[in-house]
mmCIF file of the N, C-alpha and C atoms, coordinates in Angstrom:
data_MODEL
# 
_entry.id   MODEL 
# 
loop_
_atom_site.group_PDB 
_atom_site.id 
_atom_site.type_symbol 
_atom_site.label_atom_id 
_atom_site.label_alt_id 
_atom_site.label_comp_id 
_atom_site.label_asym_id 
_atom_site.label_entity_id 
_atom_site.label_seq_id 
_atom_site.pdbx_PDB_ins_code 
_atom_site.Cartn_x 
_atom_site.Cartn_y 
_atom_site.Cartn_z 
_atom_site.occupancy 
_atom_site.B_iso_or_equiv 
_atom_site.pdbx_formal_charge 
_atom_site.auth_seq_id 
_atom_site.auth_comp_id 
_atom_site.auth_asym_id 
_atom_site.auth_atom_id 
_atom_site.pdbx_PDB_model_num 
ATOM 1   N N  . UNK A 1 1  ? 93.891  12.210 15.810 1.00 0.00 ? 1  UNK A N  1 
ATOM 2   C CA . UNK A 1 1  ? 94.916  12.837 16.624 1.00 0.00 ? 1  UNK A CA 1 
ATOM 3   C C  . UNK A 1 1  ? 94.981  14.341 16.359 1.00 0.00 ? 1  UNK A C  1 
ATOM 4   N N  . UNK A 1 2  ? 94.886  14.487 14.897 1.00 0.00 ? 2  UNK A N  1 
ATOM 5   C CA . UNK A 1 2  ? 94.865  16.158 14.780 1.00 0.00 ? 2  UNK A CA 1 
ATOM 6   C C  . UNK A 1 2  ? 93.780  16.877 15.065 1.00 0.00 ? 2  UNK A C  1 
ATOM 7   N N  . UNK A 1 3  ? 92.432  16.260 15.940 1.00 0.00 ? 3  UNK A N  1 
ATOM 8   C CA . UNK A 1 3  ? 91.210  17.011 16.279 1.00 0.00 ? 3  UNK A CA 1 
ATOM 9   C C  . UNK A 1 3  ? 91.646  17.273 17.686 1.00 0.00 ? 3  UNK A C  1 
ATOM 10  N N  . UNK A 1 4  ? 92.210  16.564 18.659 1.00 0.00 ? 4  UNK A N  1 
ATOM 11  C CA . UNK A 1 4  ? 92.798  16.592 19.528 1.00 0.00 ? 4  UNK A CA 1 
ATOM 12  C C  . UNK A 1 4  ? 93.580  18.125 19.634 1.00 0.00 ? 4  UNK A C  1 
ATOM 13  N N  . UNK A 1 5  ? 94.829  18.273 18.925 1.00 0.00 ? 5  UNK A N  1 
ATOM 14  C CA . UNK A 1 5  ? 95.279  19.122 18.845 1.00 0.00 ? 5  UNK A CA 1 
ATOM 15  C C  . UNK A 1 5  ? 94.453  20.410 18.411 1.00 0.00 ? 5  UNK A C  1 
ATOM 16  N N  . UNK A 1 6  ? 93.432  20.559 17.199 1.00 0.00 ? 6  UNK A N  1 
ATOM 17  C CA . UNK A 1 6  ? 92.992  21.425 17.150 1.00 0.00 ? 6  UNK A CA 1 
ATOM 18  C C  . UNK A 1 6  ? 91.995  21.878 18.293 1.00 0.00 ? 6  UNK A C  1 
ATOM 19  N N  . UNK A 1 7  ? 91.754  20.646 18.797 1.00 0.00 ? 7  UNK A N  1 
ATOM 20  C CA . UNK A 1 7  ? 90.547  21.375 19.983 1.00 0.00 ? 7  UNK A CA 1 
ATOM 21  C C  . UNK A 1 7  ? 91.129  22.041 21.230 1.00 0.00 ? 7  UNK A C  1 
ATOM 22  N N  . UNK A 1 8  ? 92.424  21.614 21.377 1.00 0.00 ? 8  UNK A N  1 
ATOM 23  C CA . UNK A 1 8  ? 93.315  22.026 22.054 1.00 0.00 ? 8  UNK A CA 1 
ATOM 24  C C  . UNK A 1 8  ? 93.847  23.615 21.977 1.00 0.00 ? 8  UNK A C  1 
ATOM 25  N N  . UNK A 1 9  ? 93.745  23.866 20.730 1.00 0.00 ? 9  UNK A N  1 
ATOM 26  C CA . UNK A 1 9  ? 94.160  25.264 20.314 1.00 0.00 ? 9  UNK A CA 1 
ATOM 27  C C  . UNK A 1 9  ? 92.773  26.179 20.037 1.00 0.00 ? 9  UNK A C  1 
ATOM 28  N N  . UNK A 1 10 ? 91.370  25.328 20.308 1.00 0.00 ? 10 UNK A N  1 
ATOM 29  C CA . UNK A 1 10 ? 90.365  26.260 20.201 1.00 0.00 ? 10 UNK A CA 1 
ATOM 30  C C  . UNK A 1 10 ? 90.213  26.522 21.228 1.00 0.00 ? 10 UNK A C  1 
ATOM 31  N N  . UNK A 1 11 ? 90.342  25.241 22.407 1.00 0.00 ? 11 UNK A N  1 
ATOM 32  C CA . UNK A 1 11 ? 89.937  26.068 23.725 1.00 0.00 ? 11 UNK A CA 1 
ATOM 33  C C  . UNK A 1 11 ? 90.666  27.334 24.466 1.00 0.00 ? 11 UNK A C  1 
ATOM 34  N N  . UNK A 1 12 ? 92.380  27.450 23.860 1.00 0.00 ? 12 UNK A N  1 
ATOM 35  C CA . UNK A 1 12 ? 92.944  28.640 24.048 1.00 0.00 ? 12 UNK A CA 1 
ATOM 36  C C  . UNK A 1 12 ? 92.289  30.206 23.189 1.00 0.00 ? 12 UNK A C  1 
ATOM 37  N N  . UNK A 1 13 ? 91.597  29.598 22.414 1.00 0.00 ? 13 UNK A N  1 
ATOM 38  C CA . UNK A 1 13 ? 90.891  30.454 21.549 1.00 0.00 ? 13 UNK A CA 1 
ATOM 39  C C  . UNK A 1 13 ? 89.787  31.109 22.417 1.00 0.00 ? 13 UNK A C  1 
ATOM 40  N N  . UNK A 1 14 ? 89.119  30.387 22.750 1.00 0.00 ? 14 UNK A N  1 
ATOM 41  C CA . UNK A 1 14 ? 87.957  30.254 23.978 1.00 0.00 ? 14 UNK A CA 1 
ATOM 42  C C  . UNK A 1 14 ? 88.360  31.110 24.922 1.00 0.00 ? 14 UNK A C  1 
ATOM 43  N N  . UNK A 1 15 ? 89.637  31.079 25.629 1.00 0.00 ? 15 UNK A N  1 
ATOM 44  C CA . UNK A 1 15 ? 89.488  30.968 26.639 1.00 0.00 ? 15 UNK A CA 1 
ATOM 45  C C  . UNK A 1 15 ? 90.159  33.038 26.413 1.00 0.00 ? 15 UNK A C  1 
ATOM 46  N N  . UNK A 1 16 ? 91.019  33.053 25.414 1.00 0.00 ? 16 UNK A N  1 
ATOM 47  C CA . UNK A 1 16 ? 91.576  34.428 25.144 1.00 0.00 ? 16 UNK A CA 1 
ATOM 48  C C  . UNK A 1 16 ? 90.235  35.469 24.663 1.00 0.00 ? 16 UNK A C  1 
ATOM 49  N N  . UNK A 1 17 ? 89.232  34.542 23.787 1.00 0.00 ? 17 UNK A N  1 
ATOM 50  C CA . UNK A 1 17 ? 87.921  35.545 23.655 1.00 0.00 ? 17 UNK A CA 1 
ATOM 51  C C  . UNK A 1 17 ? 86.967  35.721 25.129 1.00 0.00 ? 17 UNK A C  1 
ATOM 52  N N  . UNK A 1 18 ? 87.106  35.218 26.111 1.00 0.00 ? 18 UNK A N  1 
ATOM 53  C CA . UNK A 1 18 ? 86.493  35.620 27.087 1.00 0.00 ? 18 UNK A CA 1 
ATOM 54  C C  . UNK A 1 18 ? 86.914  36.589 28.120 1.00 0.00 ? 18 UNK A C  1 
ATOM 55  N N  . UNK A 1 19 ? 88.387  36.191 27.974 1.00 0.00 ? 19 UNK A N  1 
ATOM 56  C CA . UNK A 1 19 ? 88.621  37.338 28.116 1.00 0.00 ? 19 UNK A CA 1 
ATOM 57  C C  . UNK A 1 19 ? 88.807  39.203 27.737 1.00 0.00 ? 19 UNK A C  1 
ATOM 58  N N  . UNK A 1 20 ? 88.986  38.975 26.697 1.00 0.00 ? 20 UNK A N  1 
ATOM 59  C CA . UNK A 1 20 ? 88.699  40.246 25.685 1.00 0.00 ? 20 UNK A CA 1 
ATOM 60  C C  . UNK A 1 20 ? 86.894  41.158 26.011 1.00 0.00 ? 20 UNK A C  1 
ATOM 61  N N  . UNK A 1 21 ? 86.566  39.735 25.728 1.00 0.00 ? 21 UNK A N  1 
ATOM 62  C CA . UNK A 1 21 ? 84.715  40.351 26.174 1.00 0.00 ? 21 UNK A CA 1 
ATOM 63  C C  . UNK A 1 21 ? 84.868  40.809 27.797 1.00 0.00 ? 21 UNK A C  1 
ATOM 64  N N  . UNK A 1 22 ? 85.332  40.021 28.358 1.00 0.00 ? 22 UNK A N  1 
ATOM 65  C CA . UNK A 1 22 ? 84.911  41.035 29.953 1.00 0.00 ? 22 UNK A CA 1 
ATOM 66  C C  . UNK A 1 22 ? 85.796  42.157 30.316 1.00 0.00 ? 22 UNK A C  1 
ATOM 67  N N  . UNK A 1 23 ? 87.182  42.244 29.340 1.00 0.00 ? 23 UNK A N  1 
ATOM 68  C CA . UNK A 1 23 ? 88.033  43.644 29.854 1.00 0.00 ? 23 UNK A CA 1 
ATOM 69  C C  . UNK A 1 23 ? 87.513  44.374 28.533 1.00 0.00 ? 23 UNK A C  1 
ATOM 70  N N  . UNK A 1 24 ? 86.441  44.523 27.881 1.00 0.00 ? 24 UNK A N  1 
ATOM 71  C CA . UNK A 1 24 ? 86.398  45.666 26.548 1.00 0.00 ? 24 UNK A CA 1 
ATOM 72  C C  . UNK A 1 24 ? 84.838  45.450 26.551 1.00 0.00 ? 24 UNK A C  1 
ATOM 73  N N  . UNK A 1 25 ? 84.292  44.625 27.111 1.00 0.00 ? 25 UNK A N  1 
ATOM 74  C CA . UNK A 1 25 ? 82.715  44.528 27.400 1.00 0.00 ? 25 UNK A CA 1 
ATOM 75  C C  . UNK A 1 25 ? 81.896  44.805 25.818 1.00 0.00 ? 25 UNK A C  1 
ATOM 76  N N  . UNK A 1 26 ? 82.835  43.902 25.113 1.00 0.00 ? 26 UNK A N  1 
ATOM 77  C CA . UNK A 1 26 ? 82.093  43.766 23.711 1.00 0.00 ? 26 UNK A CA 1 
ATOM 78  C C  . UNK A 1 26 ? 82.252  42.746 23.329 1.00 0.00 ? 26 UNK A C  1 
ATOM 79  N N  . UNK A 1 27 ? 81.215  42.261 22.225 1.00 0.00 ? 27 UNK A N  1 
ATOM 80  C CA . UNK A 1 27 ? 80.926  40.993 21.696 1.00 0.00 ? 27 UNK A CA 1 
ATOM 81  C C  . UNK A 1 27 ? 80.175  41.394 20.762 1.00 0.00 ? 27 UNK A C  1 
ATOM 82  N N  . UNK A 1 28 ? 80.619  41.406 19.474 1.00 0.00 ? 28 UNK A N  1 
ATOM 83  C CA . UNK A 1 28 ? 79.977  42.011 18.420 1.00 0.00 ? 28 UNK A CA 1 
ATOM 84  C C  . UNK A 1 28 ? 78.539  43.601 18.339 1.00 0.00 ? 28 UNK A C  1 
ATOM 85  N N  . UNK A 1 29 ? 78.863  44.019 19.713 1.00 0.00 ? 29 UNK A N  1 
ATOM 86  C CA . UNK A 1 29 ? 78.114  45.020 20.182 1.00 0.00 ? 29 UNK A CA 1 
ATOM 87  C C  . UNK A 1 29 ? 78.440  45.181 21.818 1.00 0.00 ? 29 UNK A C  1 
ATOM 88  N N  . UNK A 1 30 ? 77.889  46.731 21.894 1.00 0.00 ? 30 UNK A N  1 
ATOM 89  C CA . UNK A 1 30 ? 78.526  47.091 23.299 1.00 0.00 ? 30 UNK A CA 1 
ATOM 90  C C  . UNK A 1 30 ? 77.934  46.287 24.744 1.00 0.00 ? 30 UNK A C  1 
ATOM 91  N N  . UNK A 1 31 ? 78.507  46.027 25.318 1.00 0.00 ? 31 UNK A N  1 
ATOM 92  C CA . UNK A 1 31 ? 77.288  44.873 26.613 1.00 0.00 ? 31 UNK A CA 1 
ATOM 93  C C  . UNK A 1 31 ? 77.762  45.799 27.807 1.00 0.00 ? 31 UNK A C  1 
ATOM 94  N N  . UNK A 1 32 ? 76.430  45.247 28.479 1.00 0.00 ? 32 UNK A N  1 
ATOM 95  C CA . UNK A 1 32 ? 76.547  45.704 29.900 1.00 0.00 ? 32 UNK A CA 1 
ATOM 96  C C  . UNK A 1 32 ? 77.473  45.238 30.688 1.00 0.00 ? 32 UNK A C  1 
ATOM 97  N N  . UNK A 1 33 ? 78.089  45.674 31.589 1.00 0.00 ? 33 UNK A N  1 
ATOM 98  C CA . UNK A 1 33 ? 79.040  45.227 32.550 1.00 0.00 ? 33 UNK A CA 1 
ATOM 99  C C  . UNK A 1 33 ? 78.819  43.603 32.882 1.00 0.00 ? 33 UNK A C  1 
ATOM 100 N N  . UNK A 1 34 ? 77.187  43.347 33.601 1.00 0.00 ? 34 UNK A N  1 
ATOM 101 C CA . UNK A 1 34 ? 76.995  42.315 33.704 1.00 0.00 ? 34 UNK A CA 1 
ATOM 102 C C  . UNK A 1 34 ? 76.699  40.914 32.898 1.00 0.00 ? 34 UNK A C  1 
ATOM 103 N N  . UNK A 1 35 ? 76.638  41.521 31.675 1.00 0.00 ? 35 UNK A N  1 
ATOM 104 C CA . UNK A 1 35 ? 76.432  40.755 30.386 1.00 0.00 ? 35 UNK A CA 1 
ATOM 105 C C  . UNK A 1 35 ? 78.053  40.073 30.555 1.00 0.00 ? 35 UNK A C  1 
ATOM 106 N N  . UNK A 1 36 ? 78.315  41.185 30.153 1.00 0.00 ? 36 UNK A N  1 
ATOM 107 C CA . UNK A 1 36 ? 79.944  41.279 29.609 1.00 0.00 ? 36 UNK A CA 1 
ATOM 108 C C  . UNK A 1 36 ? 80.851  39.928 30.729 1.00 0.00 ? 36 UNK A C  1 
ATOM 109 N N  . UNK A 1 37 ? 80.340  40.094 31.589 1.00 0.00 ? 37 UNK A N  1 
ATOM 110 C CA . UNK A 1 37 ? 80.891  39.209 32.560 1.00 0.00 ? 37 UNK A CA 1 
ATOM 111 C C  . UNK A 1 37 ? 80.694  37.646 32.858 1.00 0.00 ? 37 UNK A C  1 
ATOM 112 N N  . UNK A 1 38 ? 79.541  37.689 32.424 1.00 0.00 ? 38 UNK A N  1 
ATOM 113 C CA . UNK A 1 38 ? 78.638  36.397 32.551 1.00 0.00 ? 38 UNK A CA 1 
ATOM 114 C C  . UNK A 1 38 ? 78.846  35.472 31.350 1.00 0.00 ? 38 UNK A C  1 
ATOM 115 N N  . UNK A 1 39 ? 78.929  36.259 30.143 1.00 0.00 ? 39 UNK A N  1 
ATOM 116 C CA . UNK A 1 39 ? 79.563  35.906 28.972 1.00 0.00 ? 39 UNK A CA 1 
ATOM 117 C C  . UNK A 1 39 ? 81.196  35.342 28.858 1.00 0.00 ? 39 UNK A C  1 
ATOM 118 N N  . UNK A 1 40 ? 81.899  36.310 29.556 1.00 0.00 ? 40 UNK A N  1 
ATOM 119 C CA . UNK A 1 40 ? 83.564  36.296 29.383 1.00 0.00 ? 40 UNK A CA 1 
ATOM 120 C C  . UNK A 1 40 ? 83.713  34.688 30.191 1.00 0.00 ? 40 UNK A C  1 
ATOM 121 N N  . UNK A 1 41 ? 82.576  34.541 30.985 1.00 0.00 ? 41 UNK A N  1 
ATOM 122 C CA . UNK A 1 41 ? 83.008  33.680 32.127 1.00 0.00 ? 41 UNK A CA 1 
ATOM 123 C C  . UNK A 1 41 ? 82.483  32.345 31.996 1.00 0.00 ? 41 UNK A C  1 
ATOM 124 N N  . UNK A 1 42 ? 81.848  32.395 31.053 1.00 0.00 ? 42 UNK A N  1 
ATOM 125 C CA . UNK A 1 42 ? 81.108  31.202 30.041 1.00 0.00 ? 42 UNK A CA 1 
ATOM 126 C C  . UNK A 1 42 ? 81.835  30.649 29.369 1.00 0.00 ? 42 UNK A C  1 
ATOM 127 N N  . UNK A 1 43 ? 82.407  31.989 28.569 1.00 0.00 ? 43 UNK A N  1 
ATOM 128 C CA . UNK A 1 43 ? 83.725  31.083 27.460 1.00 0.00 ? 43 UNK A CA 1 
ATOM 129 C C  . UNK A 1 43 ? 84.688  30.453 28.162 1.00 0.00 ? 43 UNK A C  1 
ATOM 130 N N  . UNK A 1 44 ? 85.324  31.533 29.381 1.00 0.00 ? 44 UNK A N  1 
ATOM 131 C CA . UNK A 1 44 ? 86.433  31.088 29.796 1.00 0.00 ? 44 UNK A CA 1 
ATOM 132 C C  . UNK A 1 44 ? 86.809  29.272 30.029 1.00 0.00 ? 44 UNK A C  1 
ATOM 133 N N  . UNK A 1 45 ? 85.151  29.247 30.980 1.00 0.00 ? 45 UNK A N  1 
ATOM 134 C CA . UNK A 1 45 ? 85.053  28.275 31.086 1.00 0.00 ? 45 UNK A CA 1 
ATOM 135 C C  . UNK A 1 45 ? 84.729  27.318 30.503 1.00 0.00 ? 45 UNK A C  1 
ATOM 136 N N  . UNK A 1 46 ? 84.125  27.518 29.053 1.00 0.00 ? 46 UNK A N  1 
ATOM 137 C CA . UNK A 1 46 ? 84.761  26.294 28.317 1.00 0.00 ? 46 UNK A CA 1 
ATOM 138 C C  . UNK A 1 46 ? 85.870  26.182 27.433 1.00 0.00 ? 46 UNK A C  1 
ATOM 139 N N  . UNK A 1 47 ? 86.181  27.309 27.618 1.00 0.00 ? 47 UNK A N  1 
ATOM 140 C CA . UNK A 1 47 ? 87.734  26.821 26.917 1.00 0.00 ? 47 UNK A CA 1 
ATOM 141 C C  . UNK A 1 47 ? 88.708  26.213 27.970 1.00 0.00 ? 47 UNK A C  1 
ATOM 142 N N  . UNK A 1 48 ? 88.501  26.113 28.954 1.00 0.00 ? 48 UNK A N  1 
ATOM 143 C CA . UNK A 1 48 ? 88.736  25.275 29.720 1.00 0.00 ? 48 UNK A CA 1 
ATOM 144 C C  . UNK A 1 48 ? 88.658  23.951 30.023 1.00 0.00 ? 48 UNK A C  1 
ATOM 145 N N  . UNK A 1 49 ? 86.887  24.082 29.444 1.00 0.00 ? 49 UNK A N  1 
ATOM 146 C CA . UNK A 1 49 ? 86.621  22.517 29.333 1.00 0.00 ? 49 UNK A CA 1 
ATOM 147 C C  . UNK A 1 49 ? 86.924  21.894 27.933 1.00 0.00 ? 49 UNK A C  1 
ATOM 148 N N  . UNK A 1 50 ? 87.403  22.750 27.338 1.00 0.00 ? 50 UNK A N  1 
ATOM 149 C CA . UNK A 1 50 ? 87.613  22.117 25.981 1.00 0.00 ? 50 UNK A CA 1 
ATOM 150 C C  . UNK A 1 50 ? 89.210  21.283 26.109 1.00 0.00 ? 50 UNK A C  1 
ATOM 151 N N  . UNK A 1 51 ? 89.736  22.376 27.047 1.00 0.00 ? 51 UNK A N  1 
ATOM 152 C CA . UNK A 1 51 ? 91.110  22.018 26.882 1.00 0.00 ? 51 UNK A CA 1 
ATOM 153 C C  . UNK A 1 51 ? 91.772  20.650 27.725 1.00 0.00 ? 51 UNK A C  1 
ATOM 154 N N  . UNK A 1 52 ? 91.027  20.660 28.695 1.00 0.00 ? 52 UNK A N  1 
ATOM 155 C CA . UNK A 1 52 ? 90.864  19.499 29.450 1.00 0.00 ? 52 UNK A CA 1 
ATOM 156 C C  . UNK A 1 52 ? 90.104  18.176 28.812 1.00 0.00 ? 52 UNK A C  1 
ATOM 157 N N  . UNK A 1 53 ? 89.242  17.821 27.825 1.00 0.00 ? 53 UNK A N  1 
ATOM 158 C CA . UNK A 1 53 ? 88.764  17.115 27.360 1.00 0.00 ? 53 UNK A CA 1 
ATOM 159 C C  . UNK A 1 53 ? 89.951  16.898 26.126 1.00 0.00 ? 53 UNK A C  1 
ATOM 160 N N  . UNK A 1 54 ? 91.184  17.449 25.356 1.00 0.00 ? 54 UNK A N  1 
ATOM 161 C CA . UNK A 1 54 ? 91.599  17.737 24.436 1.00 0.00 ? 54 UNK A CA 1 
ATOM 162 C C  . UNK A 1 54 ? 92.883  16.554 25.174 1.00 0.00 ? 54 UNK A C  1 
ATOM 163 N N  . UNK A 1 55 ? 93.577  17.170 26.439 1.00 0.00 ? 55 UNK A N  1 
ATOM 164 C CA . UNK A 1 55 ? 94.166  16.371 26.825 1.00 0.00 ? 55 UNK A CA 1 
ATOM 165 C C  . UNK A 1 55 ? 94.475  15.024 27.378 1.00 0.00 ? 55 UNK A C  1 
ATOM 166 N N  . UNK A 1 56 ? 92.865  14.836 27.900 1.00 0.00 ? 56 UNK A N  1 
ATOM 167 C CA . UNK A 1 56 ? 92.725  13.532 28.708 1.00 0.00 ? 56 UNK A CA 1 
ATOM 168 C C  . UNK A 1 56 ? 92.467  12.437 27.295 1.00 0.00 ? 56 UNK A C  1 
ATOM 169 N N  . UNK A 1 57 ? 92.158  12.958 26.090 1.00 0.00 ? 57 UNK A N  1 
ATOM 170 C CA . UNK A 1 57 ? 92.172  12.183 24.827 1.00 0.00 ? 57 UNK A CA 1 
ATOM 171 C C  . UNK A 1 57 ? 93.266  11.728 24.361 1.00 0.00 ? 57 UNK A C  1 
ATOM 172 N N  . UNK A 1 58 ? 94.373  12.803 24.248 1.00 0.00 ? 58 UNK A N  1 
ATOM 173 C CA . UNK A 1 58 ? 95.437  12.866 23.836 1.00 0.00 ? 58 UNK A CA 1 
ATOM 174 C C  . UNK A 1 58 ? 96.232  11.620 24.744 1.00 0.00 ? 58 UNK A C  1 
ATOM 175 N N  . UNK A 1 59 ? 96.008  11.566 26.321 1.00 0.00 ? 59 UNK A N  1 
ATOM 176 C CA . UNK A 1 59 ? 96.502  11.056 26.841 1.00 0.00 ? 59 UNK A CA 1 
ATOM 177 C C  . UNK A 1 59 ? 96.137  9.609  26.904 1.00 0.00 ? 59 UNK A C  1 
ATOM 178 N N  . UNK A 1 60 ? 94.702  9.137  26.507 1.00 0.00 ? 60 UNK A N  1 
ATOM 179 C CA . UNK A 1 60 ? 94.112  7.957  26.255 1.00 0.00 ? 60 UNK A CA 1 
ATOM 180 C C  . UNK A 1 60 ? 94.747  7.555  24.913 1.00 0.00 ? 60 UNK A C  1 
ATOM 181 N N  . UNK A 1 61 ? 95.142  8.380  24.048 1.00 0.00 ? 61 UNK A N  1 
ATOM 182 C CA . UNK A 1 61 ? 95.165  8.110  22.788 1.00 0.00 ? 61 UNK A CA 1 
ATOM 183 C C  . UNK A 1 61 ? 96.786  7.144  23.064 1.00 0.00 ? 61 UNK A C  1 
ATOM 184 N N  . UNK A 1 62 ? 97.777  7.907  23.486 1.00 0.00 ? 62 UNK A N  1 
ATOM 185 C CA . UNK A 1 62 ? 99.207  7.546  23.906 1.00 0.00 ? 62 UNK A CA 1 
ATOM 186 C C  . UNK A 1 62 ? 99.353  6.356  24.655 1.00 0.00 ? 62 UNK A C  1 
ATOM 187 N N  . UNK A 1 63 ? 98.050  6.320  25.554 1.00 0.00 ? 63 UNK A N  1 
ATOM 188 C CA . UNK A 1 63 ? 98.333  4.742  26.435 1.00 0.00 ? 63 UNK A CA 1 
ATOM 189 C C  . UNK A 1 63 ? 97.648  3.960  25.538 1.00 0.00 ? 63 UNK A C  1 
ATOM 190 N N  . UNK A 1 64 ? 96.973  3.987  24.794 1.00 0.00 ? 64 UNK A N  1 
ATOM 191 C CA . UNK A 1 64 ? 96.696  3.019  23.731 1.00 0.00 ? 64 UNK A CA 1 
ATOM 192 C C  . UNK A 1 64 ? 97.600  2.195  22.826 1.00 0.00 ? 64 UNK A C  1 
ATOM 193 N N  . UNK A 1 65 ? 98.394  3.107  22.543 1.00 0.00 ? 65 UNK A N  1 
ATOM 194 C CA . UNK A 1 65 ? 99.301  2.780  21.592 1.00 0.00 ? 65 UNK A CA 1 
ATOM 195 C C  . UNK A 1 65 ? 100.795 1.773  22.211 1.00 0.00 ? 65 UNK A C  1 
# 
């Protein structure tokens, strides 16, 4: 249950570092606009998918019980 939750709080993690990379177009070094974008939009989207996989567990986990 507590991986649930933590994965839950990584994909907000995820999803706040992708953004950072496409409005400051860095990621441990300076990137190109289009880097920067393609990247931000990678994470975003799996911290998205993280967060959605985090809940539909959570929610299997509850009708289980």
């Amino acid at each position: 249950m507590m991986f649930n939750w933590l994965s839950l709080v990584t994909g907000l993690f995820y999803i706040v570092l992708g953004i950072v990379v496409i409005v400051y177009k860095f990621f441990f070094t300076i990137l190109e606009p289009a880097v920067a974008y393609a990247l931000g939009a990678v994470l975003v989207i799996y911290g998205v998918f993280r967060i959605y996989r985090a809940i539909s567990r959570i929610k299997k986990s509850r009708n289980e019980k």
